[in-house]
C-alpha positions as a Markdown table, in Angstrom:
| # | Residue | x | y | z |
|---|---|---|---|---|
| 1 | Unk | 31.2 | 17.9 | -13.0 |
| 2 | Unk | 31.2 | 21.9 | -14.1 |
| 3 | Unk | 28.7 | 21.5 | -16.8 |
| 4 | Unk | 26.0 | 19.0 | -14.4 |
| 5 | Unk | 25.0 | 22.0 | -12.6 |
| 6 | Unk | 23.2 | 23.9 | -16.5 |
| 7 | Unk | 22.4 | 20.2 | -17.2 |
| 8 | Unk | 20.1 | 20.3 | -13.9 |
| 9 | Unk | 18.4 | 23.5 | -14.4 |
| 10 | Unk | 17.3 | 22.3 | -17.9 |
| 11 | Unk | 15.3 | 19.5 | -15.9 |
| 12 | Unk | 11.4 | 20.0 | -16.9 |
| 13 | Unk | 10.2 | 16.5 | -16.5 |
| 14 | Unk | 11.4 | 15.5 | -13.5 |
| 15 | Unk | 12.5 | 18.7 | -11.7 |
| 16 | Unk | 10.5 | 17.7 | -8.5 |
| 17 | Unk | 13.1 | 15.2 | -7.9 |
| 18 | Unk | 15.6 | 18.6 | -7.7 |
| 19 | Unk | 13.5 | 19.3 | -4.4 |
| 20 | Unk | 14.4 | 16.1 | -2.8 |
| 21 | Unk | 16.6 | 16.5 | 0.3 |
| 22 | Unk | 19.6 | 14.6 | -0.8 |
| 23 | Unk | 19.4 | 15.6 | -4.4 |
| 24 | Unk | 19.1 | 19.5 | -3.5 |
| 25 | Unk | 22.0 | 19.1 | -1.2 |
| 26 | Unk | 23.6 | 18.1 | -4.0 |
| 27 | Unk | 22.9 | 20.6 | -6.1 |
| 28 | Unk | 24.0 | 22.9 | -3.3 |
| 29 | Unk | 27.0 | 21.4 | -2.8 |
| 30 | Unk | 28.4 | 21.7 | -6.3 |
| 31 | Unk | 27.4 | 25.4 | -6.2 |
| 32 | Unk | 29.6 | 25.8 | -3.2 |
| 33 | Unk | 32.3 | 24.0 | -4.7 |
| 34 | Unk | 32.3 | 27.4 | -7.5 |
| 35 | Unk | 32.2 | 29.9 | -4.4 |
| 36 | Unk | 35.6 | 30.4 | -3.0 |
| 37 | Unk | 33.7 | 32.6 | -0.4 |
| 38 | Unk | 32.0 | 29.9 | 1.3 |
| 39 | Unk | 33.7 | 28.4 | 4.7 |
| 40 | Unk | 34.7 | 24.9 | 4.4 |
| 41 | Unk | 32.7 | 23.6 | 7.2 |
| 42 | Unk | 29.6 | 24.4 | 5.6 |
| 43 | Unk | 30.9 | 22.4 | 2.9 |
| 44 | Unk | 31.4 | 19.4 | 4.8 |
| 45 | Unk | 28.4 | 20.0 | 6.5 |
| 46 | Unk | 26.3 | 19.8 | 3.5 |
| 47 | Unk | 28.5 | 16.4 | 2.3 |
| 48 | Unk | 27.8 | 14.9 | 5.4 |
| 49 | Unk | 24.2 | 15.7 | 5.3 |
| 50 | Unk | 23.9 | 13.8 | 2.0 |
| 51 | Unk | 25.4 | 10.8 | 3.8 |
| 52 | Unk | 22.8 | 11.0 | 6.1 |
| 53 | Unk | 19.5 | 11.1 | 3.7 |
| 54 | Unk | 21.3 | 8.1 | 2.1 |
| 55 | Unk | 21.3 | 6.1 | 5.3 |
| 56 | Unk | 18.3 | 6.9 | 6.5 |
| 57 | Unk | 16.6 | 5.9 | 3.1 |
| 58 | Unk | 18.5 | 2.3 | 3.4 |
| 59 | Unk | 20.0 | 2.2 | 0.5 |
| 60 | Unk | 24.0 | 1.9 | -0.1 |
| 61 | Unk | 24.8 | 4.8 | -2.7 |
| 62 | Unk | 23.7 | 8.5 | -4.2 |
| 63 | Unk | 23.4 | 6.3 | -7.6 |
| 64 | Unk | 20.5 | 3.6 | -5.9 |
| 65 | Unk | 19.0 | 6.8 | -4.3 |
| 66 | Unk | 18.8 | 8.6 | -7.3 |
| 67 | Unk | 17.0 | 5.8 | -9.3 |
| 68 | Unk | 14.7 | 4.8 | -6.7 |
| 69 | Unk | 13.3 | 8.6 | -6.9 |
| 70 | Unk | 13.1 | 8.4 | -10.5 |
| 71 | Unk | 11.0 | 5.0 | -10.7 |
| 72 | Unk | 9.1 | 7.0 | -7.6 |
| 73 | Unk | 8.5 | 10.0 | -9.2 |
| 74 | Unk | 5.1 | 11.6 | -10.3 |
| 75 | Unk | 5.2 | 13.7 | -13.3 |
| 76 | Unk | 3.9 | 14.2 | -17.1 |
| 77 | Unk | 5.0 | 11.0 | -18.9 |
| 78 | Unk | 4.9 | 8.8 | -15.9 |
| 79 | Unk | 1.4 | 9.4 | -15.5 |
| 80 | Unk | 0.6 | 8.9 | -19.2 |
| 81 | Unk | 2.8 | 5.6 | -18.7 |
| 82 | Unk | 0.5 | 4.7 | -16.1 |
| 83 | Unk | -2.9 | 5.3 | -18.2 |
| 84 | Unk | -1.1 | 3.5 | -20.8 |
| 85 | Unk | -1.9 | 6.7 | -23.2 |
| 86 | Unk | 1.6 | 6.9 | -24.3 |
| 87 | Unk | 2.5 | 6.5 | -27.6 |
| 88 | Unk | 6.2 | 6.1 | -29.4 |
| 89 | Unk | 5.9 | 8.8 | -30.9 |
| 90 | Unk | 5.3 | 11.0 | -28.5 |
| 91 | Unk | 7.9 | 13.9 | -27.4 |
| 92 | Unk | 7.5 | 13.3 | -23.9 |
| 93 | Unk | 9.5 | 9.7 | -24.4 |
| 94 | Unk | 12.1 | 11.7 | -26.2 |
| 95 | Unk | 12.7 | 14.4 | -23.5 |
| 96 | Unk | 12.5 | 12.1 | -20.1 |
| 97 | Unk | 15.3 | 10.0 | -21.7 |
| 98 | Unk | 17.3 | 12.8 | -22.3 |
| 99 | Unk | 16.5 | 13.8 | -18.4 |
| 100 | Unk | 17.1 | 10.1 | -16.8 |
| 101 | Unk | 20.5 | 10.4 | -18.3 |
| 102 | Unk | 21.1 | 13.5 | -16.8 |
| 103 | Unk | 20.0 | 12.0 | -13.3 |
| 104 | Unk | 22.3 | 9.4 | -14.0 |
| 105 | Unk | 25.4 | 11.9 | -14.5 |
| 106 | Unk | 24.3 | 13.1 | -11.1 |
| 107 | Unk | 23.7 | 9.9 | -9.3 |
| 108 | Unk | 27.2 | 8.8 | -10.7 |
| 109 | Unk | 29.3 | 11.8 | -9.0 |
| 110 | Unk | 32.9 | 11.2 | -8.3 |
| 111 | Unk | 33.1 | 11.7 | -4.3 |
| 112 | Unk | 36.9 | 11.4 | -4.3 |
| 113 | Unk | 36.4 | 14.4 | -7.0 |
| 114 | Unk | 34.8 | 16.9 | -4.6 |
| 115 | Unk | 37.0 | 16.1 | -1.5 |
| 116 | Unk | 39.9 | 17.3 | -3.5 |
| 117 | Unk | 38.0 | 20.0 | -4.6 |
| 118 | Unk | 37.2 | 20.9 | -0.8 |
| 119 | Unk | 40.4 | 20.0 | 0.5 |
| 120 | Unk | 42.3 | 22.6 | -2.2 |
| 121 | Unk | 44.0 | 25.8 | -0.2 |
| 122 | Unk | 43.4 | 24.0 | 2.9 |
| 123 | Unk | 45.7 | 23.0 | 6.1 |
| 124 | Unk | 46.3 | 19.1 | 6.6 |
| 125 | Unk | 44.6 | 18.9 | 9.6 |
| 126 | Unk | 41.1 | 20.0 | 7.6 |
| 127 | Unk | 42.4 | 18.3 | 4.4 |
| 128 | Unk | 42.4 | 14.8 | 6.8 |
| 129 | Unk | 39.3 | 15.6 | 8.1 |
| 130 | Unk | 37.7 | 16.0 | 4.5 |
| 131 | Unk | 39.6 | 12.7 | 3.3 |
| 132 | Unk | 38.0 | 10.7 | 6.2 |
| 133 | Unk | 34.6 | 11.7 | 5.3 |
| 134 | Unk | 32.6 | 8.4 | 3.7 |
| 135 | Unk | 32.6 | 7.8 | 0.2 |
| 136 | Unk | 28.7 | 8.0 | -0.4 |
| 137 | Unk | 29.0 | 7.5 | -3.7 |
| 138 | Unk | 31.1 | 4.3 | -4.4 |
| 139 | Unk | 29.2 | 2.8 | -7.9 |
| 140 | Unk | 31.8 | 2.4 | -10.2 |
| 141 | Unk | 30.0 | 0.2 | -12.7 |
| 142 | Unk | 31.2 | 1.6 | -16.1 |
| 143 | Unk | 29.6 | -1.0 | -18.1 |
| 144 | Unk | 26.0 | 0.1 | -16.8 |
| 145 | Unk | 23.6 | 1.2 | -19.4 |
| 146 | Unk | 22.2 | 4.5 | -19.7 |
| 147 | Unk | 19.0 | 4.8 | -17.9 |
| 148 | Unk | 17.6 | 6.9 | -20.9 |
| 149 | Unk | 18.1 | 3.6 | -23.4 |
| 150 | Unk | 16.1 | 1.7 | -21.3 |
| 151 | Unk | 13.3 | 3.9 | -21.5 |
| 152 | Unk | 10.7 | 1.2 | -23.2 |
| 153 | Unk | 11.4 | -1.0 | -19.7 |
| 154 | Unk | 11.0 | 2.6 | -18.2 |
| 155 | Unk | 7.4 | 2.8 | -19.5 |
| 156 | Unk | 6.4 | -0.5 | -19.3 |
| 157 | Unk | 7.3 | -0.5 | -15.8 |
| 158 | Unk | 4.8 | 2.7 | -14.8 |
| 159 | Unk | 2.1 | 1.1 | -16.7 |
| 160 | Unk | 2.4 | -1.9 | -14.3 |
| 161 | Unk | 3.3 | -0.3 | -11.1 |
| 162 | Unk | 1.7 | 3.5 | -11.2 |
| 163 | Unk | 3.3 | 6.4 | -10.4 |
| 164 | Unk | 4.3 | 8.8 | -7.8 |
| 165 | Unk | 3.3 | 7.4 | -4.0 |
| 166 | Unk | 1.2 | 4.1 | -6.1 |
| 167 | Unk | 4.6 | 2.8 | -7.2 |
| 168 | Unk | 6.1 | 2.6 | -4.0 |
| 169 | Unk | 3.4 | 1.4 | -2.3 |
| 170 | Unk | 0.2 | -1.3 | -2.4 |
| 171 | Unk | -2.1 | -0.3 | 1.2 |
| 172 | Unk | -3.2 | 3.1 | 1.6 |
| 173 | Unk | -5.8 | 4.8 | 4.3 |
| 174 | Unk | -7.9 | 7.3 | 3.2 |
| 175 | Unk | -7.5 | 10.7 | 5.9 |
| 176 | Unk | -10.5 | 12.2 | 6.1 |
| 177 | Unk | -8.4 | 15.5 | 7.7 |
| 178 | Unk | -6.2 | 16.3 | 5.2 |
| 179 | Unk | -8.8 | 14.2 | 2.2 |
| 180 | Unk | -5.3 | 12.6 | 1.0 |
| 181 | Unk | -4.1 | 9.1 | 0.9 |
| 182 | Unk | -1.9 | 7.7 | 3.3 |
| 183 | Unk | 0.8 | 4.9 | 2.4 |
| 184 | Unk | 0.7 | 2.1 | 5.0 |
| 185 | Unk | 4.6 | 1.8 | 5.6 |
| 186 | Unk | 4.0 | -1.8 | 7.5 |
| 187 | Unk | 1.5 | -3.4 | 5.6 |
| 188 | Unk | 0.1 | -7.1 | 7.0 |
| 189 | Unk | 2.4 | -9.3 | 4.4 |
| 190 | Unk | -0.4 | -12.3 | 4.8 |
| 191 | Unk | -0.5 | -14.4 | 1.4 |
| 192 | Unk | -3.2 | -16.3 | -0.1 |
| 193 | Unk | -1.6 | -19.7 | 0.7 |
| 194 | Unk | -2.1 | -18.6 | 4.5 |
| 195 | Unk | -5.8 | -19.0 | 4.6 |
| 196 | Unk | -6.7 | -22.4 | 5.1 |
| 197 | Unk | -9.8 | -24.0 | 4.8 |
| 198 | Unk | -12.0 | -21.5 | 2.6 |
| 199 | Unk | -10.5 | -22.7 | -0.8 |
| 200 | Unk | -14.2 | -21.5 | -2.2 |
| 201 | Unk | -14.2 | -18.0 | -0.6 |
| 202 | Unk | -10.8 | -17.6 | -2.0 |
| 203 | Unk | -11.5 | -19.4 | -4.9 |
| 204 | Unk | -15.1 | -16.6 | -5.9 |
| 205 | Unk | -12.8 | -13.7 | -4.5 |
| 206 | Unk | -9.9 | -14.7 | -6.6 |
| 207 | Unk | -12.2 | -14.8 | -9.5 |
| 208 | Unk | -13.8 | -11.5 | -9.4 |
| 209 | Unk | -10.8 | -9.8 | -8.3 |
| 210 | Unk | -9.4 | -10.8 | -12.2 |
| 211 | Unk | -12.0 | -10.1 | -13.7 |
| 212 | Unk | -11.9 | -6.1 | -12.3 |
| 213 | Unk | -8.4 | -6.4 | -13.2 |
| 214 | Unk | -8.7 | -7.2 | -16.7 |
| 215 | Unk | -10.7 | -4.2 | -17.3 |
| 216 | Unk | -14.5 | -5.9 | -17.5 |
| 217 | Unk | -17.3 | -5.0 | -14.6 |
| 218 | Unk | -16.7 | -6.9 | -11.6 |
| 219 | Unk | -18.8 | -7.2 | -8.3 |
| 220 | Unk | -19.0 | -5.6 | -5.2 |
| 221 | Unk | -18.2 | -8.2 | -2.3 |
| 222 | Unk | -19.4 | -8.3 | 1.1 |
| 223 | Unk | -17.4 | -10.7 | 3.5 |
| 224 | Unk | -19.8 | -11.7 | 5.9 |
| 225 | Unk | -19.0 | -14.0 | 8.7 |
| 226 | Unk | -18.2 | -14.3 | 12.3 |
| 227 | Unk | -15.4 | -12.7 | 14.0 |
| 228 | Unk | -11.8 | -14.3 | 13.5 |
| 229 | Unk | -12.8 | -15.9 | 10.9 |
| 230 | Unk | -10.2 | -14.7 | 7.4 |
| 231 | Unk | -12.1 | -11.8 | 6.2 |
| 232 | Unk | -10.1 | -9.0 | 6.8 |
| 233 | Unk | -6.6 | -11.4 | 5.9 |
| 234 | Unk | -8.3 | -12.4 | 2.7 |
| 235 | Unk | -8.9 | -8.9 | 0.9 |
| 236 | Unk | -5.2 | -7.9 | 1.9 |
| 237 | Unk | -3.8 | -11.4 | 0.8 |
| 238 | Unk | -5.6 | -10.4 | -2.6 |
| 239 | Unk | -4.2 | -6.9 | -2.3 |
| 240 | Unk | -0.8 | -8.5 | -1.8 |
| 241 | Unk | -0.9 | -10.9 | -4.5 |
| 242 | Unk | -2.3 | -8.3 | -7.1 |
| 243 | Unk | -0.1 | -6.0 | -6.5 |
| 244 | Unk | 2.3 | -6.2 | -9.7 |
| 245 | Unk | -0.9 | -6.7 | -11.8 |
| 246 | Unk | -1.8 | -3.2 | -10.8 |
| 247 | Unk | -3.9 | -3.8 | -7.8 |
| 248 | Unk | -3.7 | -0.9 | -4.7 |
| 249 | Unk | -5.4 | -1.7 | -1.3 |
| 250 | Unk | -7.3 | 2.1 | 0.2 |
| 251 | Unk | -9.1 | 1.2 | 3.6 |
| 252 | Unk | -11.7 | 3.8 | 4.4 |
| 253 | Unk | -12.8 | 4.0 | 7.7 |
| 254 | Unk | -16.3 | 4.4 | 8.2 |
| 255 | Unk | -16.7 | 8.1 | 10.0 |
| 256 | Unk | -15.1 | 9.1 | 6.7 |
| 257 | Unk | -17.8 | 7.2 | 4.1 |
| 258 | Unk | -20.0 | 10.1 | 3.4 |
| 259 | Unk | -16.4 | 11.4 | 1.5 |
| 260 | Unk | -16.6 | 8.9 | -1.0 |
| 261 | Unk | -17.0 | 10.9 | -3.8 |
| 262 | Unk | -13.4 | 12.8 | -2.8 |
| 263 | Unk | -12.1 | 9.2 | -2.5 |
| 264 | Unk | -13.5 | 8.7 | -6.4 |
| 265 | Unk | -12.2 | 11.9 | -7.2 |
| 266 | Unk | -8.3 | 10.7 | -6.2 |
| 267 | Unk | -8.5 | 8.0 | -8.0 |
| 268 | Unk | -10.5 | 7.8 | -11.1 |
| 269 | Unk | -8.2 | 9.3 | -13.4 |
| 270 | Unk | -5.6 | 6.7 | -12.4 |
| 271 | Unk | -4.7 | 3.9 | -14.3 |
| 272 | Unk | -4.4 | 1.5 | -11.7 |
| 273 | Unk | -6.7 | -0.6 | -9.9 |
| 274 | Unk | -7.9 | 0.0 | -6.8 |
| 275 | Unk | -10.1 | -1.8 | -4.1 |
| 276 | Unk | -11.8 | 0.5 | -1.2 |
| 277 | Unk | -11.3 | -1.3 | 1.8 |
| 278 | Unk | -14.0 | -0.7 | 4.6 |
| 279 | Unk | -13.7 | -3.5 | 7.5 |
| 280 | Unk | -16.3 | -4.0 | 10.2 |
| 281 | Unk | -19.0 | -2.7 | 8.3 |
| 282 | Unk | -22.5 | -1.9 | 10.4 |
| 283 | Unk | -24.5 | 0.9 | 11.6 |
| 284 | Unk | -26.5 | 1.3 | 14.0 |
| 285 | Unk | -30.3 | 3.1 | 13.8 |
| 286 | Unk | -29.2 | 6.8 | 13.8 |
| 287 | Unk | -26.6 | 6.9 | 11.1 |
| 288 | Unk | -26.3 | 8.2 | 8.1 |
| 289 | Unk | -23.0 | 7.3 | 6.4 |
| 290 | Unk | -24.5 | 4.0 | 4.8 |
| 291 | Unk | -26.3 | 6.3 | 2.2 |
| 292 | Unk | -23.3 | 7.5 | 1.0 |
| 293 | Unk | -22.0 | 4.2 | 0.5 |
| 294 | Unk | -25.6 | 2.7 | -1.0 |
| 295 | Unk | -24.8 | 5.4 | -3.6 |
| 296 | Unk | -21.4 | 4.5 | -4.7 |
| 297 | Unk | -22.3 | 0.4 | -4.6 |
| 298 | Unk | -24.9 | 1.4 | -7.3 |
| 299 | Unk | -27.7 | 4.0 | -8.1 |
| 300 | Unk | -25.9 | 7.1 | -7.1 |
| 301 | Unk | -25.8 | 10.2 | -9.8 |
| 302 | Unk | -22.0 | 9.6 | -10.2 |
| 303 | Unk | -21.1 | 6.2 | -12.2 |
| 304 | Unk | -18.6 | 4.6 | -10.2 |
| 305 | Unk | -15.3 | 4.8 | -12.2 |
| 306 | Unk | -14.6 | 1.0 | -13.7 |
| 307 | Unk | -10.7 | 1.0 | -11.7 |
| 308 | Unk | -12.9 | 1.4 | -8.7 |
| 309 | Unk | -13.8 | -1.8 | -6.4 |
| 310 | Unk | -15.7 | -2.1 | -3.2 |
| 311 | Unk | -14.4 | -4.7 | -0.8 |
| 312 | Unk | -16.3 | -5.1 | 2.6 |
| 313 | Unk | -16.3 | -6.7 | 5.7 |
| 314 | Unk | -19.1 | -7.3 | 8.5 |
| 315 | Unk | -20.1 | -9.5 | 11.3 |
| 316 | Unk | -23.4 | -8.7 | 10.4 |
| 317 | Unk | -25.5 | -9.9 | 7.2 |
| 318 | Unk | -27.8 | -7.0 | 6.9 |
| 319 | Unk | -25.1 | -4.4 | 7.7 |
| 320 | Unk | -27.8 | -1.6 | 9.5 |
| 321 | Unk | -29.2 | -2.4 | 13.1 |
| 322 | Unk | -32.7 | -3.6 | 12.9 |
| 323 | Unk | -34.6 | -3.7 | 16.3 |
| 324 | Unk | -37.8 | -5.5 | 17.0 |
| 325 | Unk | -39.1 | -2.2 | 17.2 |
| 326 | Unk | -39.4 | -1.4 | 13.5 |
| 327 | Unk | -41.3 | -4.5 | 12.7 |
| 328 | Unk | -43.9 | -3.7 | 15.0 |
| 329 | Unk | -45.8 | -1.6 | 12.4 |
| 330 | Unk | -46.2 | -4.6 | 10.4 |
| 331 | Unk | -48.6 | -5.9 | 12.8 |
| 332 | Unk | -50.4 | -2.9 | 13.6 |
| 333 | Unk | -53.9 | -1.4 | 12.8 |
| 334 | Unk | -52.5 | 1.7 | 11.4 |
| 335 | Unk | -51.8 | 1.6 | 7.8 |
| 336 | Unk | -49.6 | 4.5 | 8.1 |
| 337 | Unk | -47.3 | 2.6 | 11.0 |
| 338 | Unk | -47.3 | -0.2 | 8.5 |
| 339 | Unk | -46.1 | 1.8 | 5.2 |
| 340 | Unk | -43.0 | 3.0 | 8.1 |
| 341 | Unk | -42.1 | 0.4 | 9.2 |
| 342 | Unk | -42.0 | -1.6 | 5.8 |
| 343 | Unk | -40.0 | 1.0 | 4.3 |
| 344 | Unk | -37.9 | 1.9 | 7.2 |
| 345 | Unk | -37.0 | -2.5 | 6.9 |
| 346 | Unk | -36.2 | -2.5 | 3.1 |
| 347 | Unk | -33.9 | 0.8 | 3.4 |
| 348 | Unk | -32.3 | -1.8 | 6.2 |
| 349 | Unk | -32.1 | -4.7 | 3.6 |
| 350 | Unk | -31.0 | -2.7 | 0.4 |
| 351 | Unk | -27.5 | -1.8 | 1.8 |
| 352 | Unk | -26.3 | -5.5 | 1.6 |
| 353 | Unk | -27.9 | -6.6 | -1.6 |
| 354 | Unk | -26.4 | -4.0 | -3.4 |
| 355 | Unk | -23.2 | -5.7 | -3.2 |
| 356 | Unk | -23.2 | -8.5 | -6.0 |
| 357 | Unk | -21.1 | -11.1 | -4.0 |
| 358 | Unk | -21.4 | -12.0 | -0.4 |
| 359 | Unk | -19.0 | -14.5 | 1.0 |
| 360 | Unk | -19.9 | -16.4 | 3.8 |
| 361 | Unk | -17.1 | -17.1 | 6.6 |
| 362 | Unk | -18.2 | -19.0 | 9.2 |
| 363 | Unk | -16.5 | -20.6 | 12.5 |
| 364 | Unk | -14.6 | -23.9 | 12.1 |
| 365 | Unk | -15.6 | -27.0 | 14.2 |
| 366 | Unk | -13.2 | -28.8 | 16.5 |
| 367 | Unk | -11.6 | -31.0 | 13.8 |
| 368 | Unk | -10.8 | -27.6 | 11.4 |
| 369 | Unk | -9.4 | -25.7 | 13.7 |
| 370 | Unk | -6.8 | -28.2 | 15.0 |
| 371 | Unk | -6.6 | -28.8 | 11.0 |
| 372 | Unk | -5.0 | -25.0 | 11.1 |
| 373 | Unk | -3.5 | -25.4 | 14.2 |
| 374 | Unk | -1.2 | -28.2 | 13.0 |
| 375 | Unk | -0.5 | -26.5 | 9.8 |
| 376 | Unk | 0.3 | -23.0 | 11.6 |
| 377 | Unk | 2.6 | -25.2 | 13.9 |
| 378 | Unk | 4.3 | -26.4 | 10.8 |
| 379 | Unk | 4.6 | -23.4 | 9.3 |
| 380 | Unk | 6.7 | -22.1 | 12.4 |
| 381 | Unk | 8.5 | -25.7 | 13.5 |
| 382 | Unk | 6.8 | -26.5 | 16.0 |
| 383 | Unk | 8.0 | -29.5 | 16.7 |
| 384 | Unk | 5.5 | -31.4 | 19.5 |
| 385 | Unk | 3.9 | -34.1 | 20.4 |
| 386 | Unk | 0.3 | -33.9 | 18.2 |
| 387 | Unk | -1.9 | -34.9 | 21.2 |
| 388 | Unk | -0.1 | -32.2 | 23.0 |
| 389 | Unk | -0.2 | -29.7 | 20.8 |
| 390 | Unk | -3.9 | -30.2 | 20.3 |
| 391 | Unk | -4.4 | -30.5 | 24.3 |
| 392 | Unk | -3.1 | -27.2 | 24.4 |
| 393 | Unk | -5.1 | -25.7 | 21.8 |
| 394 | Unk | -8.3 | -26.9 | 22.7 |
| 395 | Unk | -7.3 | -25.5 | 26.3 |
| 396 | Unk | -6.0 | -22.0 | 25.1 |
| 397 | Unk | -9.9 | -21.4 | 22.7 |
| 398 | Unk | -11.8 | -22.0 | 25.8 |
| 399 | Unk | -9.6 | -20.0 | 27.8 |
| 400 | Unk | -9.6 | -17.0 | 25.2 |
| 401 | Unk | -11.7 | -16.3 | 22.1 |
| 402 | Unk | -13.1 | -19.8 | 20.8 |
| 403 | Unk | -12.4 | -22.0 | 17.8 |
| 404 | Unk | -11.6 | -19.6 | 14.8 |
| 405 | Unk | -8.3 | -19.1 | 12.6 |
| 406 | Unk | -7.5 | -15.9 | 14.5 |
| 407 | Unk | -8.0 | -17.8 | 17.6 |
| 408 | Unk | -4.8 | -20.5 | 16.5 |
| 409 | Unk | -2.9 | -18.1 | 14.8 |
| 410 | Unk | -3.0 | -16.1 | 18.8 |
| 411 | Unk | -2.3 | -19.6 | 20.1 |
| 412 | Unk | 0.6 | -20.3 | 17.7 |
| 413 | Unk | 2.3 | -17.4 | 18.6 |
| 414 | Unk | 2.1 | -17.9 | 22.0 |
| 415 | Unk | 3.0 | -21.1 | 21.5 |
| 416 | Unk | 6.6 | -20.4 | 19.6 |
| 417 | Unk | 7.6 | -17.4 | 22.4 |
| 418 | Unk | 6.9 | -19.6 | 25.2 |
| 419 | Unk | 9.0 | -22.7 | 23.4 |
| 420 | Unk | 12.1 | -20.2 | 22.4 |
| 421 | Unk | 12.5 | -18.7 | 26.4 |
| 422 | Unk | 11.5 | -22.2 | 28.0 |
| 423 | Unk | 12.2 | -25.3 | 26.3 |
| 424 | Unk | 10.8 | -27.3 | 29.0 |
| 425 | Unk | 6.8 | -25.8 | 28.7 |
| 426 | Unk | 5.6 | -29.3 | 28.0 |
């Protein structure tokens, strides 16, 4: 335990993780442990506090901790893992086993080892107090491998789930504020198999999305349809399943399009995949954010980087409000109103057929969307009568947002918290 504290310092690779709150606590603790000066309640203090970034991280020991913010962590030779640029020969593979092992040593402290320590020249009364604190540190697996042998699983691991913040997480937002990424902590978990009835949207989507992630050029998609329809659910059920093939999910809101090329900037020297999210695409007359986007989608002085993807989503086929208003030119005696108008019409038009894939979503008729219905009510066992349960959907569409996936998935879940609090409903 003496010598972990010079084996810490010698940390280049991954000394970031020495910044962590648990970790530096730590760190601090074993230095306190070599300073007879120091009062023991800051000691225990400091223990305690260790406890607590444990908890509060969910997981059950200092040794879990400790690897999770390896695996987590940003640096040198997990990015070049990432890019897949590392070679065996190269130093860096050398040194960051030689520095996993070390995090290991200090992931595998001996807590019963520093309460004596603490407890020494104390009175019982503190000496109890220090032998009730919690064991935080109870892996006792001798047989475990050294992390730093295992560091060809190390590297093949980065290169299939990123680094830093991109191996922790799969849906990001872009803040325009700050210009970072935010990780969504609570993604929506929906799954491919959840989408019923548009086996050939999924089916093109599906497609594409492989082919981007194999490293050849893929398409742009627009998801086009009405409201309620899967559009949204479908690009996050592809982020979801793609997500150990490399696949991250970054929804850009619109106010923040004309920032694209930051957005680029973040990410092109990644070697992951990403898909730009931007749901409920439109604008209307007086904006100008859609010729920031018409840029990136194609023809902008910047070549968009080939890990970059554009998914979007829109109630509306030609994206840009188009009033009756700008066609009148068309049928005017002035040739100048006409050459306006004409052009002020294509501008309108050339946002959407920049994107090389539209899929169309549209509403499902009566017999789909008690189709869904039944299988949602499945799903959750839902055990009804069929005529009933249909009765009651047809009742709840009229009542609320017509026929459309959304629409039964709202029902269903009305359906299940009314059944669990009053088994007599029906």
């Amino acid at each position: 335990m003496d010598i972990l504290l010079p084996k810490l310092a010698s940390l280049g690779i991954y000394k970031t993780i020495l910044e962590d709150g648990a970790v530096s606590r730590v760190v601090t603790l074993l230095e306190l442990l070599h300073d007879e000066t120091t009062d023991v309640v800051t000691k225990i203090k400091t223990y305690s506090e260790i406890y607590s970034f444990i908890l509060e991280n969910n997981c059950r020991c200092l040794y879990e901790y400790v690897e999770n913010l390896t695996f987590q962590d940003e640096n040198a030779f997990t990015l070049l893992c990432e890019k897949q640029e590392i070679k065996v020969d190269n130093p860096l593979i050398k040194q960051a086993a030689a520095e996993l092992d070390i995090l290991q040593n200090l992931s595998t402290i001996n807590c019963m080892q520093i309460k004596k320590r603490m407890s020494q020249g104390q009175s019982s009364e503190i000496s109890q107090i220090i032998d009730n604190l919690p064991n935080w540190n109870c892996y006792e697996e001798k047989e475990a491998m050294q992390w730093g042998k295992k560091i060809e699983e190390r590297t093949k691991w980065h290169r299939d789930n990123g680094a830093g913040l991109f191996a922790k997480h799969a849906f990001f937002s872009y803040d325009g504020e700050c210009r970072t990424l935010q990780p969504v902590t609570n993604p929506d978990p929906i799954m491919l198999d959840k989408l019923y009835l548009v086996d050939s949207q999924k089916d093109m989507a599906i497609k594409n999305t492989k082919i981007f992630l194999s490293g050849r050029a893929a398409n742009n998609i627009l998801f086009y349809g009405d409201r309620g329809t899967g559009k949204s659910s479908m690009v996050k059920a592809i982020a979801n399943e793609f997500y150990h093939q490399g696949l991250r999910l970054v929804e850009v809101p619109k106010k923040y399009l004309e920032q694209m090329p930051v957005i680029i900037s973040l990410l092109s020297d990644r070697g992951l995949k990403f898909v730009l999210f931007i749901d409920d695409l439109a604008f209307e007359n007086n904006e100008e954010e859609y010729t920031a986007l018409k840029a990136v989608l194609e023809g902008g002085i910047e070549h968009r980087p080939r890990n970059i993807l554009i998914y979007a989503t829109s109630n509306r086929r030609h994206i840009i409000k188009e009033t009756f208003s700008d066609r009148k030119g068309l049928i005017s005696d002035n040739p100048d109103d006409e050459v306006r108008a004409r052009d002020a019409m294509q501008e309108k038009l050339s946002l959407s057929d920049r994107f090389g894939i539209t899929i169309v979503f549209s509403s499902p008729i009566k017999k789909e969307y008690l189709q869904i219905v039944h299988k949602m009510a499945q799903e959750e066992g839902i055990d009804i009568e069929p005529a009933l349960l249909e009765q009651k959907a047809m009742q709840w569409e009229m009542a609320y947002n017509g026929m459309s996936p959304r629409t039964a998935r709202q029902f269903i879940n009305w359906l299940k918290g009314e059944l669990s609090i009053n088994n007599n409903l029906f």
